[in-house]
C-alpha positions as CSV (number, residue, x, y, z in Angstrom):
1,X,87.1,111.4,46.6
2,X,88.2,107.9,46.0
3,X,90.9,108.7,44.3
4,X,92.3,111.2,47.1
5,X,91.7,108.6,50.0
6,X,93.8,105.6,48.9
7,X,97.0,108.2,48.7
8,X,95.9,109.6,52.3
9,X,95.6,105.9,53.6
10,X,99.7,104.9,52.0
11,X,101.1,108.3,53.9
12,X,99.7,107.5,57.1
13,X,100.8,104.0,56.9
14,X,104.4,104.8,55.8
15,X,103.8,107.6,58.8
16,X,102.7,104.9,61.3
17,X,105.7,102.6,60.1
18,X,108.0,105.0,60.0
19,X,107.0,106.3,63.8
20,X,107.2,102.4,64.7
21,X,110.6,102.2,63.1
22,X,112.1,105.2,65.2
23,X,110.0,104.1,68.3
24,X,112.0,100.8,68.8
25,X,114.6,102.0,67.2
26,X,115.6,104.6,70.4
27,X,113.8,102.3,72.9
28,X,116.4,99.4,72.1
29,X,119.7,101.9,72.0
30,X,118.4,103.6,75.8
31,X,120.8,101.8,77.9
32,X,124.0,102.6,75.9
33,X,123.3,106.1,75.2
34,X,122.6,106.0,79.3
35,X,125.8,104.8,79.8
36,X,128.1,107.1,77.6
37,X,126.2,110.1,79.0
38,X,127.2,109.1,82.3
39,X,130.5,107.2,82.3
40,X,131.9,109.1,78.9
41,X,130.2,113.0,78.6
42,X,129.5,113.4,81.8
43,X,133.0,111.1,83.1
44,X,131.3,110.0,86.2
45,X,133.1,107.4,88.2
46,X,131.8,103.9,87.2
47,X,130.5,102.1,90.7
48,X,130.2,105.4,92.5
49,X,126.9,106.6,93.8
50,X,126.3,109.9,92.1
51,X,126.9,107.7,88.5
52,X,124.4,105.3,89.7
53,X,121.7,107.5,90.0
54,X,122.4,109.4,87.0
55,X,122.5,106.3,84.8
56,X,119.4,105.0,86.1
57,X,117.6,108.6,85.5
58,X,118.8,109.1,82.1
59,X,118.3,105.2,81.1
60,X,114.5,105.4,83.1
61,X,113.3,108.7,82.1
62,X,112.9,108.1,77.9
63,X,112.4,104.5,78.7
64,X,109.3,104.9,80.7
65,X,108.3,108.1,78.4
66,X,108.5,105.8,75.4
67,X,106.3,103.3,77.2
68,X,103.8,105.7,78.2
69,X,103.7,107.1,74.6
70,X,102.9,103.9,73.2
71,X,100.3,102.9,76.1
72,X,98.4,106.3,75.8
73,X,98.6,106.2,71.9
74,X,96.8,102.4,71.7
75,X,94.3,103.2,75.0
76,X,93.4,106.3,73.4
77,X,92.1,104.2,70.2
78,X,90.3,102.1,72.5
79,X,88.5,104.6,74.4
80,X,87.0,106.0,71.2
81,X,85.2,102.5,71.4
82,X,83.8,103.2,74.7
83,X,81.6,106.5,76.0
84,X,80.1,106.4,79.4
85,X,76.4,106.0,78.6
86,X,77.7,102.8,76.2
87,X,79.6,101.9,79.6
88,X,76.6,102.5,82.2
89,X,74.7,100.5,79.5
90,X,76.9,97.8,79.4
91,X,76.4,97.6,83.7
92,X,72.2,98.6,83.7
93,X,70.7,95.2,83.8
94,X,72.8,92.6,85.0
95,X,72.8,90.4,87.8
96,X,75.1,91.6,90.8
97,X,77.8,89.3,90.2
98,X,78.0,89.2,86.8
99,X,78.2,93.0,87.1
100,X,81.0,93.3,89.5
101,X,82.7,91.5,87.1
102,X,81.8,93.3,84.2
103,X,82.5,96.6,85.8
104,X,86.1,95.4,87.2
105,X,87.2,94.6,83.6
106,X,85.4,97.5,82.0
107,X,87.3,99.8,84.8
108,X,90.5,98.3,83.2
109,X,90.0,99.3,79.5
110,X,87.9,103.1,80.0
111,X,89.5,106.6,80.2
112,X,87.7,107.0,83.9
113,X,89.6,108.3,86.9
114,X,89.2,109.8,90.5
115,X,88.8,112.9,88.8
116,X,85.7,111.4,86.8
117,X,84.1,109.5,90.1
118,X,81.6,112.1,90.5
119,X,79.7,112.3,87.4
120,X,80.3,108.5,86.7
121,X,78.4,107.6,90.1
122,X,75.6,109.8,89.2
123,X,75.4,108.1,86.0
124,X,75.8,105.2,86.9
125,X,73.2,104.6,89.7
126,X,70.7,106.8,87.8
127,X,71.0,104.5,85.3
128,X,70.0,101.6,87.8
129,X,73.5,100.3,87.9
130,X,74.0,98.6,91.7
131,X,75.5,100.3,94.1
132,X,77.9,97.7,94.4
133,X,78.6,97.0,91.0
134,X,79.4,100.9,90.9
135,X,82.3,100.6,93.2
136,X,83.5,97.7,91.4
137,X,84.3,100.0,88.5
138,X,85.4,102.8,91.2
139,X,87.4,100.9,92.0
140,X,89.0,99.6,89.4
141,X,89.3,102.3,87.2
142,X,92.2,104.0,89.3
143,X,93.6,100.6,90.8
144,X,94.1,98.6,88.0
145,X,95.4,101.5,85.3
146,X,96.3,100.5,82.0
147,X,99.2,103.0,81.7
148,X,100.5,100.8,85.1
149,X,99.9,97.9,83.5
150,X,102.0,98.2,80.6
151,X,105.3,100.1,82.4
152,X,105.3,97.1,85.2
153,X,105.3,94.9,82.2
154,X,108.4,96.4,80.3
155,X,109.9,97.1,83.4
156,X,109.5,94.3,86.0
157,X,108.2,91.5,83.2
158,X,104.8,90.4,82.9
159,X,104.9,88.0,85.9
160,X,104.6,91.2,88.0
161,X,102.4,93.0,85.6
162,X,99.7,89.7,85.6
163,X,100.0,90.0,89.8
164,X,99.4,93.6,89.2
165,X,96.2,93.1,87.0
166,X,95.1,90.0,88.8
167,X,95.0,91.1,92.5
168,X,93.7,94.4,91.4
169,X,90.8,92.9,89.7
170,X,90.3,90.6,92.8
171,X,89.9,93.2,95.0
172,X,87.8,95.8,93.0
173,X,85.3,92.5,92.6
174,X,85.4,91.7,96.3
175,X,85.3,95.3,97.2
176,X,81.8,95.8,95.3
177,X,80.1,92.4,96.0
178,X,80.6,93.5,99.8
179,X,79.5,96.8,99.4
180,X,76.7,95.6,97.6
181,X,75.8,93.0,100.2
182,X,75.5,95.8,103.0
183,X,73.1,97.5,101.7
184,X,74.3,101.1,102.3
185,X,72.1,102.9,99.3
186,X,70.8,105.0,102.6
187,X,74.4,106.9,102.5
188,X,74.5,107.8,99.2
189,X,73.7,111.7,99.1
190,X,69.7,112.3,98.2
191,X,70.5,114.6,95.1
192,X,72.3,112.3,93.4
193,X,68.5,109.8,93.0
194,X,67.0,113.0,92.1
195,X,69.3,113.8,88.8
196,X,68.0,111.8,85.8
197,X,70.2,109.8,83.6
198,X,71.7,111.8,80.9
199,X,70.8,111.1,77.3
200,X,72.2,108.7,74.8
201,X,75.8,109.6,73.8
202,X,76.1,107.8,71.0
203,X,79.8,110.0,70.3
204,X,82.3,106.9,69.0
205,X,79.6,104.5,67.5
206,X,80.8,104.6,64.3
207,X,83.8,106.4,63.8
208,X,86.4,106.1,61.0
209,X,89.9,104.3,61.8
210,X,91.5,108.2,60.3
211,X,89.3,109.3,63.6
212,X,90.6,107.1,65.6
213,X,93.9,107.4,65.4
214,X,93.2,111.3,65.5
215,X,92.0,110.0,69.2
216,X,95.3,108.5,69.9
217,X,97.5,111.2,69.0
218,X,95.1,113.2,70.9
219,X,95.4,111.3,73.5
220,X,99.2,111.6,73.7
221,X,99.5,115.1,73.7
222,X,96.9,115.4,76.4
223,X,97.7,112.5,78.9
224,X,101.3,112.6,78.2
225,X,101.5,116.4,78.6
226,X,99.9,116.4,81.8
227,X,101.6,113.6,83.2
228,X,105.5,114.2,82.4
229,X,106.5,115.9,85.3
230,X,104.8,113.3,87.7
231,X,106.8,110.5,85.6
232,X,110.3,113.0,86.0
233,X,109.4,113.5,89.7
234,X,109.0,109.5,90.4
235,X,111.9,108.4,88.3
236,X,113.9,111.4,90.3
237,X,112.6,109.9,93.5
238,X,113.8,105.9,91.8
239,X,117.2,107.5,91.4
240,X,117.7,108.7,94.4
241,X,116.7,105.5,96.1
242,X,118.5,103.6,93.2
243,X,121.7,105.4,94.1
244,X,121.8,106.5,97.5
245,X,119.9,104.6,99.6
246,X,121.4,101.5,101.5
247,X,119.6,98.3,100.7
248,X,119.7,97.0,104.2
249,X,117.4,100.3,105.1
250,X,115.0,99.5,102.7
251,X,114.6,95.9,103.1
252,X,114.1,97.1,107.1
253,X,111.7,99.1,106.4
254,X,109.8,97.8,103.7
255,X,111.0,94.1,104.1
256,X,108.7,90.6,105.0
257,X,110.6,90.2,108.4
258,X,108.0,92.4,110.5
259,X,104.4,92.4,110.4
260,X,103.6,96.0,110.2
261,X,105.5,96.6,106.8
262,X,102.7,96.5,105.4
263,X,100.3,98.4,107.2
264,X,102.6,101.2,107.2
265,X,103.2,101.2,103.3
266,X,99.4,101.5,103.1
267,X,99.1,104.5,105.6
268,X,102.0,105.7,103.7
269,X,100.4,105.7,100.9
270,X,97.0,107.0,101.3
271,X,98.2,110.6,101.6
272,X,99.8,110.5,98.5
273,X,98.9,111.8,95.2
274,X,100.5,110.5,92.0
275,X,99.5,109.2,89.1
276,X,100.5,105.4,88.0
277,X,103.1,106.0,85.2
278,X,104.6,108.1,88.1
279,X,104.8,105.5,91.0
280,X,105.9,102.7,89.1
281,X,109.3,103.6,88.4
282,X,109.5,104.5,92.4
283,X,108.3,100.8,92.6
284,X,110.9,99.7,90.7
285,X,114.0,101.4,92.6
286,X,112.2,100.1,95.8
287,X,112.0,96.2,94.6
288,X,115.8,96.7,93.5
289,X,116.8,97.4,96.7
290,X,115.4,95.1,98.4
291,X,111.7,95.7,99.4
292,X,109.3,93.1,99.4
293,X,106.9,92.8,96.6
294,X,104.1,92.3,98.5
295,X,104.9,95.3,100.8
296,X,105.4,97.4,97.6
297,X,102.2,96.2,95.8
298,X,100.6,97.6,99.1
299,X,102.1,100.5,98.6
300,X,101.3,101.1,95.1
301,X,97.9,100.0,95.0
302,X,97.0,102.3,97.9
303,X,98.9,105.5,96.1
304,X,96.2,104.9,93.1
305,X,93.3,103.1,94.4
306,X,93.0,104.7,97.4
307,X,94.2,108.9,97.4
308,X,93.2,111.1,99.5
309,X,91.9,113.2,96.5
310,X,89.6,110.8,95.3
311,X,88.3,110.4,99.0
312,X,87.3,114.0,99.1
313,X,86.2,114.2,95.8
314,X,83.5,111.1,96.4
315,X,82.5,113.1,99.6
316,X,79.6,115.0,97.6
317,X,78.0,112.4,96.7
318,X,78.5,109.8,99.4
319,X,78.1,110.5,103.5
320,X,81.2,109.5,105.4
321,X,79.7,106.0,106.5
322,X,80.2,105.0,103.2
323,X,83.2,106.6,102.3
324,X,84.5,105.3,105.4
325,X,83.5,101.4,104.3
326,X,84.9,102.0,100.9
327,X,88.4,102.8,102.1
328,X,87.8,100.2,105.2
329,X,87.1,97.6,102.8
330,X,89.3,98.5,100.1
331,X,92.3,98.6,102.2
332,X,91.5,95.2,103.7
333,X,91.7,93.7,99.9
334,X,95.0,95.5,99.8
335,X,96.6,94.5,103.2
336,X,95.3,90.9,101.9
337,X,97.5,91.5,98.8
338,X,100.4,92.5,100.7
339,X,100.6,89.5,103.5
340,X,99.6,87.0,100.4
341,X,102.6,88.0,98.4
342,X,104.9,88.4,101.0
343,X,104.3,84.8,102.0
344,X,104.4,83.2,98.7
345,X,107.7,85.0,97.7
């Protein structure tokens, strides 16, 4: 058996190089095979507004792909560290403020969505996790998204990716000390004391790197799979705005000069539903044209911290005083965000 695995081990790291090697290699050639499609196959008319939003489709599209490949590929080695009873574990225990930390960060790094706020606020308070440290990871998990993270980084540079992490960490912290301070245990659903913590799941505690990296392809073909279309639909929506819209209208509308720019990006937002890798590049056609960053931020952060989905989905566990303090105070750490930003650049 020996002798088998030190021949497995050389293929898959001649596979992982080679994968590397054609990775950069077509992530570093995107914007000249952008620009012959557009200008030279496709003999659009350089400066005109149809070839402007073609170019920055056909240059955005792989390029954000590429990024999400990667991003997926590494988080979905790193979740294989983390299962949610090693999670509620990590939480169960701690003093309040320590937790909110703790959950804030750990809502960065875990596989946890909207989707996954029911069973995770079951666990989590069953296991004696604070009700406000629990939001603090609720929080966090959608707001500050790792997939984000990394696309606002290759695309906007990491000055707006560390604003990104670091206001999004803020408010997922403030958000759950508050809630905790209120003391609103009373409008958490009665079922949800009565269901007992769910057994050890030990799954990922000692798992071999070949199983790991099974995790990350995994990973890839699942998240990326389900998420392409979002990412087309957003970089579509970039384009257009890229290409076609005027950048006195946007900077109008989604400028600093009037103070309810950024109120309305967050009622804007709410309704939507997109996922991060999705928004970002709509982000990035809005900052081009002269939005705000702080009124975009706004936006952004209340597209995936705050959806309408996840609202409804926390509605069977939570009664509507709560859920309506959650998104109250929430949106507060946002509109902060937004009027902070705006002011300092």
């Amino acid at each position: 058996m020996p002798v088998m695995a030190a021949p497995r081990r050389l293929w898959m790291a001649v596979a992982g190089f080679a994968g590397a090697a054609a990775w950069a290699l077509a992530y570093w050639n995107l914007a000249g095979l952008a620009r012959w499609i557009t200008y030279g196959l496709a003999g659009l008319e350089p400066g005109s507004r149809p070839s402007s939003a073609v170019e920055f489709f056909l240059y955005e599209a792989p390029k954000v792909l590429l990024l999400l490949v990667l991003v997926v590929f590494g988080v979905g080695i790193v979740r294989s560290f983390f299962t949610p009873e090693r999670t509620r574990r990590v939480l169960a225990g701690r003093r309040e403020s320590v937790g909110n930390v703790l959950a804030a960060l750990l809502g960065t790094v875990t596989p946890f969505c909207s989707c996954s706020a029911v069973p995770l606020f079951i666990g989590f308070v069953t296991a004696g996790v604070p009700l406000g440290v629990t939001f603090s990871f609720l929080v966090s998990a959608p707001m500050v998204n790792e997939v984000a993270l990394v696309l606002l980084f290759g695309l906007l540079g990491w000055k707006v990716a560390a604003l990104y992490l670091s206001t999004g960490l803020f408010i997922a912290i403030a958000s759950g000390w508050t809630i905790g301070r209120l003391g609103l245990e009373r409008f958490v659903e009665p079922w949800v004391f009565d269901v007992r913590a769910a057994a050890a799941d030990e799954a990922g505690a000692a798992i071999a790197w070949a199983d790991r990296l099974r995790a990350g392809r995994e990973a890839v073909v699942d998240i990326v799979g389900r998420v392409w279309p979002w990412v087309l639909a957003g970089i579509a929506v970039g384009a257009v705005i890229h290409g076609y819209v005027p950048e006195q209208f946007m900077a109008g509308i989604m400028g600093k000069g009037a103070w309810w720019t950024v109120p309305l990006a967050v009622l804007v937002g709410i309704p939507m539903y997109s996922n991060a890798a999705g928004i970002i590049p709509v982000v990035q056609a809005l900052l081009a044209k002269g939005a705000a960053l702080g009124t975009v931020l706004a936006f952004m952060m209340a597209v995936i911290g705050l959806s309408l989905p996840e609202t409804i989905i926390l509605r069977k566990v939570l009664r509507p005083p709560l859920i309506a303090v959650f998104v109250g105070v929430v949106g507060t750490g946002i509109l902060i965000v937004g009027y902070l930003f705006n002011a300092i650049f």
